[in-house]
C-alpha positions in Angstrom: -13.0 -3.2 -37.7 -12.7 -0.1 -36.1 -9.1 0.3 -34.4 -10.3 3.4 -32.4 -13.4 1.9 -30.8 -14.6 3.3 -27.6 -15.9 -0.2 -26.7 -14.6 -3.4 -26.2 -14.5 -5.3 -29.8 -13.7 -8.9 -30.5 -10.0 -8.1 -30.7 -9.9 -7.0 -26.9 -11.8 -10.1 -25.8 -10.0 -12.3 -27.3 -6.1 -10.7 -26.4 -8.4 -10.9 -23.1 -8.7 -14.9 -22.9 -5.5 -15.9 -24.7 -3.5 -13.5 -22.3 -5.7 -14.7 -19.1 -4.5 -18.4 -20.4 -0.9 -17.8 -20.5 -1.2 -15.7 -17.3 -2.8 -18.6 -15.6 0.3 -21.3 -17.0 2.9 -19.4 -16.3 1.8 -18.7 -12.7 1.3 -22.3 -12.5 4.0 -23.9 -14.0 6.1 -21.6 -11.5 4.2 -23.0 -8.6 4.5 -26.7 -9.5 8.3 -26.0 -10.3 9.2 -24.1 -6.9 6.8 -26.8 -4.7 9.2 -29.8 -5.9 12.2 -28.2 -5.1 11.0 -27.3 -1.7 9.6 -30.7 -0.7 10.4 -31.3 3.0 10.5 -27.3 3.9 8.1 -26.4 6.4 5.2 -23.6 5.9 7.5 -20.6 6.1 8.5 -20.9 2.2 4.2 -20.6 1.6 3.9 -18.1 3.6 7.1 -16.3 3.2 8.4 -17.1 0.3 12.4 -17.1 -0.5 15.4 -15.5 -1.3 14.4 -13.9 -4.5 16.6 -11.9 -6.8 16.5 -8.3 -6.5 14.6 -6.9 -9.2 11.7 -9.6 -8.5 11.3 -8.2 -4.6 11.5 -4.5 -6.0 8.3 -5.7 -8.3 6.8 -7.3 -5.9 7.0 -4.1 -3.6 5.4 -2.3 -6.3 2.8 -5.2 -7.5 1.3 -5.3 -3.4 1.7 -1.6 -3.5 -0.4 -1.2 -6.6 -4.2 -1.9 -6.3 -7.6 -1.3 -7.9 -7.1 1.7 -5.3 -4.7 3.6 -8.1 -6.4 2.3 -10.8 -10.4 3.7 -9.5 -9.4 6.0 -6.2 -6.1 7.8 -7.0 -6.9 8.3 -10.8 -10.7 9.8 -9.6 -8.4 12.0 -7.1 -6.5 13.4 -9.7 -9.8 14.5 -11.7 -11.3 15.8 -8.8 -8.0 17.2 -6.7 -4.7 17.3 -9.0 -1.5 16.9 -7.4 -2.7 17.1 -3.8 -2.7 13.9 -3.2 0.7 13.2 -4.3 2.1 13.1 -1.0 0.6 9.7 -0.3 2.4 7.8 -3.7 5.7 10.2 -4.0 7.3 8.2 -1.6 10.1 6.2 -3.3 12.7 7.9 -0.5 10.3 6.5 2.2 10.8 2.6 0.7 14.6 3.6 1.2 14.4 3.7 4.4 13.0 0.2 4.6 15.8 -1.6 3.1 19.0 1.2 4.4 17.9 1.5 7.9 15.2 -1.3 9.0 16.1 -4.4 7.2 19.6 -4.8 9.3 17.1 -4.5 12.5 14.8 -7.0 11.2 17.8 -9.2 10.3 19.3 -9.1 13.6 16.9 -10.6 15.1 16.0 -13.1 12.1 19.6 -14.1 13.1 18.5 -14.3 16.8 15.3 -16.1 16.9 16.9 -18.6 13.6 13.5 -17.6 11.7 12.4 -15.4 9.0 10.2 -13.1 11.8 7.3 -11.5 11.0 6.3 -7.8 12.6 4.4 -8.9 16.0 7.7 -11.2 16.1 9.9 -8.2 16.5 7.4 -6.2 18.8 6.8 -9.7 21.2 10.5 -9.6 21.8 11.5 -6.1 22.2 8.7 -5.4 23.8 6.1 -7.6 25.4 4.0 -10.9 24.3 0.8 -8.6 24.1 2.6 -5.7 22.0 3.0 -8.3 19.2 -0.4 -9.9 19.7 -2.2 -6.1 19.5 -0.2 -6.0 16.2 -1.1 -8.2 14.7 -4.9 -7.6 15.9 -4.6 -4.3 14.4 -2.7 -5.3 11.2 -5.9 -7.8 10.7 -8.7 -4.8 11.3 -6.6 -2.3 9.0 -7.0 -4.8 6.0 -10.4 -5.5 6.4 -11.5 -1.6 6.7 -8.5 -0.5 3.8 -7.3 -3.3 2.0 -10.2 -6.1 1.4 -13.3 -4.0 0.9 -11.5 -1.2 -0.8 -10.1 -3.5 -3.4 -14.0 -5.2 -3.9 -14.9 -2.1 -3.7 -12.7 -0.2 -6.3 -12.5 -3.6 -8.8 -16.5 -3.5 -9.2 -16.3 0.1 -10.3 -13.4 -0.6 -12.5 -15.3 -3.5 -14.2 -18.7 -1.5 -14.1 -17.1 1.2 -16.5 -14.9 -0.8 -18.3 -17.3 -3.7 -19.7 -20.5 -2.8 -18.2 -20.2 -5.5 -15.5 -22.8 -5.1 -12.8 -20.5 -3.5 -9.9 -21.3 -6.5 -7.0 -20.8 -9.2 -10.0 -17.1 -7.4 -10.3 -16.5 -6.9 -6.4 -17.5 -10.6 -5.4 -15.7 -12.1 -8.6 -12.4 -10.5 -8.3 -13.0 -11.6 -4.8 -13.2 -15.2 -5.2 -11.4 -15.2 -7.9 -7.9 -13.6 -5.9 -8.9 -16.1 -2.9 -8.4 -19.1 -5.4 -5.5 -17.4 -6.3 -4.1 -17.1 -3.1 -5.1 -20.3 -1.6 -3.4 -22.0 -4.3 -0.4 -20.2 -5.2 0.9 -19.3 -1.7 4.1 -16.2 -1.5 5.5 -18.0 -5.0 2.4 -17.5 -7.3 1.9 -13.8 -5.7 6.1 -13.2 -6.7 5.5 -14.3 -10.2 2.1 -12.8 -11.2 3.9 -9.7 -9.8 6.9 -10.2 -11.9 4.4 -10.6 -15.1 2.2 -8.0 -14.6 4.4 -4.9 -13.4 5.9 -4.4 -17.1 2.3 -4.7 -18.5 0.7 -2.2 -16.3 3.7 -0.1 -16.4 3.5 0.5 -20.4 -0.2 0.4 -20.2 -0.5 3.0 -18.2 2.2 5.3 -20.2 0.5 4.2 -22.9 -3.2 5.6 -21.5 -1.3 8.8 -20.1 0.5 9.9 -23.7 -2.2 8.9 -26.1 -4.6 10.9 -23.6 -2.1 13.6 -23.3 -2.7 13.4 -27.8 -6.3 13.6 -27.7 -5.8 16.5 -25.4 -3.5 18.3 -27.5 -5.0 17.4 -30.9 -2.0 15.2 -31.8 0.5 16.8 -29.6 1.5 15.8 -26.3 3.5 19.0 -25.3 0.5 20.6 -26.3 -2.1 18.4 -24.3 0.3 18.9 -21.1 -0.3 22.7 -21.7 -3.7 22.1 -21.6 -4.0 20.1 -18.9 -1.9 22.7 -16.9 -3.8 25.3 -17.6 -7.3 24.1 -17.3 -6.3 22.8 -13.9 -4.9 25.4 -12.7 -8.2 27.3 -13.3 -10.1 25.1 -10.8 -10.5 24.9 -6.8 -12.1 28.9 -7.4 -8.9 29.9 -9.4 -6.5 28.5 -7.5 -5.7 25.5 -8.6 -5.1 21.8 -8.7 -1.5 21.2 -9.4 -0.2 22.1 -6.6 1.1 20.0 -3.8 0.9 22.4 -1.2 -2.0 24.8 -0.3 -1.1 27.5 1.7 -3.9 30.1 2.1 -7.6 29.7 4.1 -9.5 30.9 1.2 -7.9 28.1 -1.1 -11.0 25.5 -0.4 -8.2 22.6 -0.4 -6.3 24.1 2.6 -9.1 22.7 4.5 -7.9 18.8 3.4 -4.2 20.0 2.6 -3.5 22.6 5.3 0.0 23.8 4.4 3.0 21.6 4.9 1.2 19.4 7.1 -0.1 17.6 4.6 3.9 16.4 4.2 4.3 15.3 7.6 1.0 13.5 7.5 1.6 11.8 4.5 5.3 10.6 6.3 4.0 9.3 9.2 1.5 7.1 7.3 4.1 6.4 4.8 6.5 5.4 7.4 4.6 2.8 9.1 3.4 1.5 5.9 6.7 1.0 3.6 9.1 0.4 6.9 6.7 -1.7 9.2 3.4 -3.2 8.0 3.6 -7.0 7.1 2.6 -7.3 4.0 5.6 -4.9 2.4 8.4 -6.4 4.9 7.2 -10.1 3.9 8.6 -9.2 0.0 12.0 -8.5 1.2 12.8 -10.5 4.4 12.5 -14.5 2.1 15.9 -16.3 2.6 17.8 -19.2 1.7 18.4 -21.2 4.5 21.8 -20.4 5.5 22.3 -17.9 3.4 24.9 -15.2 4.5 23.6 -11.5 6.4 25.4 -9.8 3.6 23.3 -11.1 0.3 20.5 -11.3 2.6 20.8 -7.4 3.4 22.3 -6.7 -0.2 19.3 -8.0 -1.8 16.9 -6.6 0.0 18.5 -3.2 0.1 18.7 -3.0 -4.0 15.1 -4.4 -3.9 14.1 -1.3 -2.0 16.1 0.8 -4.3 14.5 -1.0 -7.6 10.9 -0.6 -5.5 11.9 3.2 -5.0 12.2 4.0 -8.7 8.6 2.2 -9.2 7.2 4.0 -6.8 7.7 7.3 -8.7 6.0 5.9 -11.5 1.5 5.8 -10.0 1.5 10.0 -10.2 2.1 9.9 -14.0 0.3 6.0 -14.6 -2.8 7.2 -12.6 -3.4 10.8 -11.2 -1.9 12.2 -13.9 -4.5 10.4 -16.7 -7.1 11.7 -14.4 -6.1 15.1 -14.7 -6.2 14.5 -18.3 -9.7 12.9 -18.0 -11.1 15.7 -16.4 -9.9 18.1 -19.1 -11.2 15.7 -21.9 -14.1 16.1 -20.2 -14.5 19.3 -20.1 -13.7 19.8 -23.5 -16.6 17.5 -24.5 -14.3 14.7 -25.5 -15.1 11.7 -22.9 -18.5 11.6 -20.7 -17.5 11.2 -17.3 -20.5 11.3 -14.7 -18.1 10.4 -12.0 -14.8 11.1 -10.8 -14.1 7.6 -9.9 -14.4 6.2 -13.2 -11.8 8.5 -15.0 -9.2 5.9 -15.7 -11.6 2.8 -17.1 -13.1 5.5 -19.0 -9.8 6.8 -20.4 -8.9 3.1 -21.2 -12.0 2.2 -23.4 -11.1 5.7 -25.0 -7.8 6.5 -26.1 -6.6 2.9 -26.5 -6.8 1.8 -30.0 -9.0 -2.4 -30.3 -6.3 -5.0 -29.3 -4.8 -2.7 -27.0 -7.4 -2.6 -24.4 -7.4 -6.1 -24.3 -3.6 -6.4 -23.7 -3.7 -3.3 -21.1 -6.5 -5.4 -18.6 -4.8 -8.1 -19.0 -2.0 -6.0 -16.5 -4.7 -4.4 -14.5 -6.8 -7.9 -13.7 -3.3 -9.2 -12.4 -2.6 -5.6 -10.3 -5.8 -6.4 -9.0 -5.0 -9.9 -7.8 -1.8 -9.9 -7.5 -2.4 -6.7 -4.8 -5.5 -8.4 -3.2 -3.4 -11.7 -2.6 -0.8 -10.1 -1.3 -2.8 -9.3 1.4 -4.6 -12.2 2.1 -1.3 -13.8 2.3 0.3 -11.6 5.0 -3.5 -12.2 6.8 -2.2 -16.2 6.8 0.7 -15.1 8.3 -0.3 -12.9 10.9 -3.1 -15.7 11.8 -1.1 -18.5 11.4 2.3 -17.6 12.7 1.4 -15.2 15.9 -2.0 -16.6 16.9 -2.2 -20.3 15.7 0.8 -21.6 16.0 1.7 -20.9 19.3 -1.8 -22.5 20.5 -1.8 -25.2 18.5 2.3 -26.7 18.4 3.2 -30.0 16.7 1.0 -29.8 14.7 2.1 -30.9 10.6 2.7 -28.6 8.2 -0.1 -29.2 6.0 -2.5 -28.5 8.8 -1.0 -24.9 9.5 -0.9 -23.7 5.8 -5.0 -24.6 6.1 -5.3 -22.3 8.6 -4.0 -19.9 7.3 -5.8 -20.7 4.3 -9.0 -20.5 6.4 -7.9 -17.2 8.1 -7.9 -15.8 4.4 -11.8 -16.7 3.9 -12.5 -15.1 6.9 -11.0 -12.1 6.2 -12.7 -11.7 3.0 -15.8 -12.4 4.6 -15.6 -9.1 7.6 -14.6 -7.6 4.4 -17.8 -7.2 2.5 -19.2 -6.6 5.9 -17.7 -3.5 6.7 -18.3 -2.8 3.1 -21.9 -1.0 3.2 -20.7 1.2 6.0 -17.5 2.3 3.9 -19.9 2.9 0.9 -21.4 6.2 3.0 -18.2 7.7 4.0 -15.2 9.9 2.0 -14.5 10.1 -1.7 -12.6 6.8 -1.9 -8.7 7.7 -1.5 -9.5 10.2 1.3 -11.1 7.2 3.2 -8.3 5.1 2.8 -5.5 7.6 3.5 -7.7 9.0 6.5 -8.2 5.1 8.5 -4.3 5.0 7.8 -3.8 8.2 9.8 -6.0 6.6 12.7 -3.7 3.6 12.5 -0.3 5.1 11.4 1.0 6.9 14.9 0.9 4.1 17.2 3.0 2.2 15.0 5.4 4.8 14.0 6.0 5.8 18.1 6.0 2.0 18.7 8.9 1.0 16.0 11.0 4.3 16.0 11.3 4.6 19.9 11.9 1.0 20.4 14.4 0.5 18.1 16.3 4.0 18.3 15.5 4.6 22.2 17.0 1.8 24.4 15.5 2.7 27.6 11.6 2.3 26.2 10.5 0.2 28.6 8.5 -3.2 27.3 5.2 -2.1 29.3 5.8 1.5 27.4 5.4 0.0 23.8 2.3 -2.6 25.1 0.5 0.3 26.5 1.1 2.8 23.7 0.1 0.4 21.2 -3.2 -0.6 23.0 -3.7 3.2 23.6 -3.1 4.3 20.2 -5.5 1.6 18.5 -8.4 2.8 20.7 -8.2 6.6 20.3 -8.1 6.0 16.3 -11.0 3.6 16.9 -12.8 6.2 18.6 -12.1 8.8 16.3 -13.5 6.4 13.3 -16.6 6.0 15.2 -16.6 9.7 15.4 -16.0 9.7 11.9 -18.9 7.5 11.1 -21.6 9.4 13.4 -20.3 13.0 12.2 -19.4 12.4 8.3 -16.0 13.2 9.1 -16.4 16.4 11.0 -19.1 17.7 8.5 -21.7 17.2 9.8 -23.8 19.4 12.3 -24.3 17.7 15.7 -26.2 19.7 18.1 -25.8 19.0 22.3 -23.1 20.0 24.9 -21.4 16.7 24.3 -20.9 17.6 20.6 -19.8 21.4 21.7 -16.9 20.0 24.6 -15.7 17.4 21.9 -15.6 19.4 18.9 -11.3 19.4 19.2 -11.4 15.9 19.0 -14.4 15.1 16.3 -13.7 18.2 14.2 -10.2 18.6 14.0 -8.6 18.0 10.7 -7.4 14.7 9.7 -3.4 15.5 9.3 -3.7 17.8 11.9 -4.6 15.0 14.1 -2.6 12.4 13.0 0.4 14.7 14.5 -0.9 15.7 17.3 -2.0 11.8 18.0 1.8 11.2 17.5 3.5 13.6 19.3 0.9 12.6 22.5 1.8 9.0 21.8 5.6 9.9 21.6 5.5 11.4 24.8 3.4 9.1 26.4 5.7 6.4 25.7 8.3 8.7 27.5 6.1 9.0 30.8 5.3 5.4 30.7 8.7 4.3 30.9 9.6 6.3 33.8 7.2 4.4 35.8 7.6 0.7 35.0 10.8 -1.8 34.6 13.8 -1.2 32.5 13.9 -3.6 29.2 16.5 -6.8 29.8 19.5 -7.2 28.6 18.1 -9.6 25.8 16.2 -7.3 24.7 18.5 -4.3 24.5 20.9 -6.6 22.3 18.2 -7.6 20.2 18.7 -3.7 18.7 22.3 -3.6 19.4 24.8 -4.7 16.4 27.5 -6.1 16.9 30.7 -4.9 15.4 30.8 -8.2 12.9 26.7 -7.4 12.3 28.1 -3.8 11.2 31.0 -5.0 9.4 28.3 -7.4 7.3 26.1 -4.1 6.6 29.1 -2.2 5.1 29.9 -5.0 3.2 26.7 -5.0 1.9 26.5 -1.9 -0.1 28.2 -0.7 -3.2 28.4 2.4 -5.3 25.0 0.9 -6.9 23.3 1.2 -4.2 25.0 4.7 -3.6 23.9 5.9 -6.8 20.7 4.2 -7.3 19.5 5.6 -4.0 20.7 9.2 -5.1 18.6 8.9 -8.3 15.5 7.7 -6.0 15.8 10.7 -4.3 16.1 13.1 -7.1 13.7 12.0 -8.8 11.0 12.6 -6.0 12.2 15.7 -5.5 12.4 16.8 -9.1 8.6 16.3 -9.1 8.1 18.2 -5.7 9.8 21.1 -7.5 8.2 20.9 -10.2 4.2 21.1 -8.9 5.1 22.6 -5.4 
């Protein structure tokens, strides 16, 4: 047998069905184990969740984080761009500020209302009924256009360059096969494929990026980074794809990555995403019932901190290798016809037989594990903020079908949306640029409610509402125009050009600084928030004495470390 096969060999296939086995039992014996000892607890621990330890939240951060995304879109990015799309996944600081700054908020009021809240639940009651209802309205539109019919669409290239797989065989079978998955295995079975399959992808994907950086280098890997370097730096007309930041006009990124903007873009979008979209919160917020504020807040926090030193880890398990792909490529060494399929291709070739098998083991559970995390925060929006309150008294079982339903549905709108999505952006720049549509309402609507007291309820409703439909209307825009490129003639076209033209970062600030200040008019005009609602972002001097007493010098130190690291790497490719 040939160990250094290019293909798929017996080997692989059958590391392949032993490991799916054990995958599958292990998931399952977890479930079956955790539903006994919660008999009598009410939908919350399925949807949910609870208290986990510590490291398991900070994989779990990282598993939902992790899609086929990385392993198709920011991989292809890296071949095609470099470094400049780092931005988007050097953001272990960001998930800092998650469990340092917003999980005492979000426990406040967990505390308050007496259960585990979700995101619309902390909007409804600082702000208005409606605020949390547009929330989670928008939460449910921004997985359907970024999270369901990327994945299917991503997982069907993966598969199509990997084993050959027709692509819409791969798309609608990791599709059914993560909604079985997530209908069945509920928060628990998402936790512990997440705990299973972050150590496999982790060395797997090391594992692709030093044996590619040895085929580079001829048996060296100092001497395949060289190479790498070098060749990239020769692209984008001389100058260059390992750089983070692209300063000058005649650089033809600048027109994607104008200057530091691209930073500040990348923040806002980061900020809403790691700090106050569902399905990230949901890993950390699980409780025991009764449990005190300070392990609550402790574990979360060094969850966050464990999550942070994963994050740093996609730019070398993913962009990097397709930086390497593209050199391998050009040095004869790998056929690559597209970008996108850089990393399946570097898998089938620098992975010795047996290997392969083991490594897509980890990547079919980053795909599902990633998927159902989704699908599950989409039962919890549905069931929790729009069901529930409809429909009360009714039994458990009937609400956890619902949701369960919800999750169906969403798949379905999915692959509808997913033919339009197929003529748009490269891959990553589609995703990152419907998250900068999305991002600046929800940034304006968290940060100035919970740092501002006198944001008035009406201010957040209307800003939210106002928000969603200008980034609506830009993505029509998008659609019509190809994202600015394309040449529309009329006087309509000529008055609107700032708005349909402008580029993407540049718009995403501008759409938040409007929103920021139109929050500010708003609340001039309409009535002051109650005093309920003022305390429900007020601690208390025993709340504060619980969040000192929930940090250490661990979670002093691990946090500087976090930090460090990310900006080692900014230093290093500014």
């Amino acid at each position: 047998m040939n160990w250094n096969s290019t293909e798929f060999v017996w080997l692989d296939w059958t590391v392949l069905a032993i490991g799916v086995i054990g995958v599958i039992w292990a998931v399952w014996h977890a479930i079956v184990k955790d539903r006994k000892a919660q008999k009598g607890e009410d939908s919350s621990a399925y949807l949910f969740g609870k208290g986990e330890p510590w490291y398991v939240i900070g994989m779990a951060i990282f598993a939902a984080n992790i899609g086929s995304e990385h392993l198709v879109g920011l991989a292809g990015t890296g071949a095609k761009s470099g470094v400049g799309m780092a931005h988007w996944e050097m953001q272990g600081w960001m998930i800092l500020i998650l469990g340092w700054l917003f999980v005492p908020f979000y426990q406040l009021l967990i505390n308050k209302m007496g259960k585990i809240i979700t995101m619309p639940d902390f909007l409804k009651f600082r702000y208005t009924q409606r605020t949390g209802s547009w929330l989670s309205i928008i939460t449910l539109v921004a997985y359907i256009l970024t999270k369901v019919s990327v994945t299917a669409l991503t997982g069907g290239i993966f598969f199509e360059y990997l084993w050959g797989l027709n692509f819409w065989a791969g798309a609608i079978g990791l599709i059914i096969l993560t909604t079985i998955f997530t209908v069945f295995g509920g928060m628990k079975g998402v936790m512990t494929l997440s705990t299973i399959q972050t150590p496999i992808l982790v060395i797997g994907s090391f594992l692709v990026l030093f044996l590619g950086l040895s085929t580079l280098g001829g048996g060296s890997i100092s001497t395949g980074w060289a190479d790498m370097m070098d060749y990239c730096g020769k692209l984008n007309n001389g100058y260059g794809t390992t750089h983070m930041f692209h300063w000058e006009a005649g650089d033809s990124m600048y027109q994607d990555y104008p200057g530091f903007v691209v930073f500040i873009g990348a923040t806002i979008i980061g900020f809403w995403y790691w700090c106050t979209d569902q399905h990230i919160v949901q890993r950390v917020l699980g409780q025991v019932p009764g449990e005190s504020n300070v392990e609550v807040m402790k574990r979360a926090r060094r969850g966050t901190i464990a999550a942070g030193f994963f994050k740093v880890l996609p730019c070398f398990m993913f962009l990097i290798p397709g930086m390497i792909a593209a050199a391998l490529a050009q040095k004869g060494a790998i056929q690559m016809n597209e970008t996108d399929a850089a990393f399946a291709i570097m898998v089938k070739t620098v992975l010795p037989a047996g290997i392969k098998g083991i490594v897509t083991i980890g990547f079919i559970c980053a795909l599902v594990a990633s998927l159902a995390a989704f699908f599950n925060s989409c039962a919890t929006l549905f069931t929790e903020d729009f069901y529930k309150p409809l429909k009360k008294g009714m039994s458990e079982a009937h609400y956890v079908l619902v949701g369960r339903i919800a999750t169906v549905v969403v798949v379905i709108l999915g692959f509808a949306w997913l033919p339009i999505m197929m003529k748009m952006d490269t891959l990553y720049n589609y995703l990152q640029g419907i998250q900068s549509l999305l991002a600046p309402a929800m940034v304006a609507v968290f940060a100035m409610g919970i740092f501002f007291k006198k944001i008035t309820p009406k201010a957040g409703e209307y800003t939210m509402i106002t928000g969603f439909l200008i980034g609506m209307l830009r993505l029509v825009t998008n659609v019509i125009t190809d994202t600015g490129k394309a040449t529309m003639d009329g006087a309509f076209w000529d008055y609107t050009a700032w708005f349909w033209q402008t580029n993407w970062l540049v718009f995403e600030c501008w759409l938040l600084i409007f929103l920021i200040i139109f929050m500010v008019v708003v609340s001039c005009f309409t009535p002051a928030p109650s005093k309920e609602q003022v305390e429900a972002i007020t601690f208390t001097s025993d709340f504060k004495k619980s969040i000192r007493e929930s940090w250490g010098a661990f979670d002093i130190i691990g946090t500087i470390v976090v930090i460090g690291l990310c900006a080692a790497f900014y230093a290093y490719f500014w």
